[in-house]
DOTISE-195329 format. One record per residue (C-alpha): x, y, z. Coordinates in Angstrom, 2 decimals, always signed. Layout:
REC        xx        yy        zz
REC         X         Y         Z
...
//
This chain:
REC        xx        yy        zz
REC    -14.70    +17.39    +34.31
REC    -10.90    +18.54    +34.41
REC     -9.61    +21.79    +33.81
REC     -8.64    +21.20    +30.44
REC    -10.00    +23.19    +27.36
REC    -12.25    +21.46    +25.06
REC    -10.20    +21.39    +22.01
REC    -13.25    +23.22    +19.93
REC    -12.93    +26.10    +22.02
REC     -9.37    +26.58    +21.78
REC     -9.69    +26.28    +18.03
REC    -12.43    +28.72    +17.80
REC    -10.54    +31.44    +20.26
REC     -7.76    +31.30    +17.77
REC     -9.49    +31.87    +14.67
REC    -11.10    +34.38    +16.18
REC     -8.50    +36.75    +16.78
REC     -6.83    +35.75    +13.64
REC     -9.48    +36.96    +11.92
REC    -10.09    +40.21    +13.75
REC     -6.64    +40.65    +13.60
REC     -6.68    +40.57     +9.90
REC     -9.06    +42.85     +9.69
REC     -7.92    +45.31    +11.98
REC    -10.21    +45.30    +14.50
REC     -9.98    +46.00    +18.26
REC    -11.09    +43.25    +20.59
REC    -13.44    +46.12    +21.96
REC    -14.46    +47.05    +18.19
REC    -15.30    +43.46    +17.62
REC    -17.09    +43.15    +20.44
REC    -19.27    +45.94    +19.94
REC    -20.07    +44.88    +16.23
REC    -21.47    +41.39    +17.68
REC    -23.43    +43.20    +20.30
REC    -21.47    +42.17    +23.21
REC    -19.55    +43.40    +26.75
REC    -15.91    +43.55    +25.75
REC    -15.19    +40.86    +28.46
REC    -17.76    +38.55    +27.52
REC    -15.50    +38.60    +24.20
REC    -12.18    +38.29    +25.86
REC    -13.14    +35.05    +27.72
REC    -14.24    +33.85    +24.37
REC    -11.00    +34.53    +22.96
REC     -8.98    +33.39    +25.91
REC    -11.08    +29.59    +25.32
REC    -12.31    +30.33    +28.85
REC    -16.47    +30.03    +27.51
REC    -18.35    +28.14    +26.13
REC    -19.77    +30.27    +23.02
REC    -23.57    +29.53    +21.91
REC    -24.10    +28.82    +18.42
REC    -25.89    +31.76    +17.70
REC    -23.41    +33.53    +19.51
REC    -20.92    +32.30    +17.47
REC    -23.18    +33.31    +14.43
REC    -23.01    +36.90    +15.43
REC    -19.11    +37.05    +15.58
REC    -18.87    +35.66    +12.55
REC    -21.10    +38.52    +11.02
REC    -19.21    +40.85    +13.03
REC    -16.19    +39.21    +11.45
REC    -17.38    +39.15     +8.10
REC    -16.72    +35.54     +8.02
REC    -18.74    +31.86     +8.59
REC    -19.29    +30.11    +11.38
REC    -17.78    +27.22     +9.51
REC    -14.42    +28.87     +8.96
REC    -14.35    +29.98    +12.58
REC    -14.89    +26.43    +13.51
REC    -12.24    +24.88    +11.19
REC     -9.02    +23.43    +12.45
REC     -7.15    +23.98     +9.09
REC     -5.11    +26.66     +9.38
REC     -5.26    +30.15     +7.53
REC     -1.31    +30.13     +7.03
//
């Protein structure tokens, strides 16, 4: 496999920190709210990990948001 980012994963990292960002939140605050190391989080926002489903489920609680919406490529502009 090449180096290149699945495009899922990039997709994901962004709405992620859009949506933390809206709310205000800390990647360490975040991170803590799913349950998880605060570097474990930055790969995920940096599109550098593969994220489990159910991992994905928790940062979407954390987020106050579904998984669905953190999956989506439409934008939130």
């Amino acid at each position: 496999m090449d180096d290149q980012k699945p495009a899922i994963l990039a997709i994901v990292a962004k709405n992620i920190i859009e949506t933390r960002k809206e709310l205000g939140l800390t990647q360490e605050q975040l991170a803590h709210k799913a349950g998880v190391d605060r570097s474990y989080m930055g790969y995920i926002e940096n599109a550098k990990h593969n994220v489990s489903i159910g991992m994905l489920e928790r940062i979407a609680v954390a987020l106050e948001t579904s998984v669905s919406t953190l999956t989506s490529k439409e934008s939130k502009d």
